[in-house]
C-alpha positions, 0 to 999 in steps of 0.5 A: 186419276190415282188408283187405289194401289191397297190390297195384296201385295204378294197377289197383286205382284203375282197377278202382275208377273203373270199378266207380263208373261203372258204379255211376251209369251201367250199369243192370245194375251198378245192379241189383247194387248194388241187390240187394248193398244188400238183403242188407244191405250198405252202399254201400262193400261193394256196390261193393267186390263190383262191383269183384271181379265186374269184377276177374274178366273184366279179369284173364283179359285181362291173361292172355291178353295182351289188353291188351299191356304195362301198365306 
């Protein structure tokens, strides 16, 4: 299956750096790598579901206007 990689580069890429952080970082987003894993998931799927979890709350921001003009 290939996935559709169109879209925001510049937000995708942060979405990205942000869910790596938070991969090697924040123990909550570990613990969900973690249980992504034992589903047997590999590395790159889990963080792939890290980043849609994160996609969600940034992108109801972007909606409401939080974050002014992102350019």
């Amino acid at each position: 299956m290939r996935l559709n990689r169109g879209g925001n580069r510049r937000l995708n890429r942060g979405l990205y750096t942000i869910a790596l952080s938070q991969a090697w970082h924040h123990e909550p987003a570990r613990a969900y790598i973690a249980r992504r894993q034992a589903e047997a998931k590999t590395w790159a799927e889990a963080l792939r579901c890290l980043k849609h979890r994160i996609s969600r709350p940034v992108f109801r921001l972007l909606q409401a206007g939080q974050f002014g003009s992102v350019r």
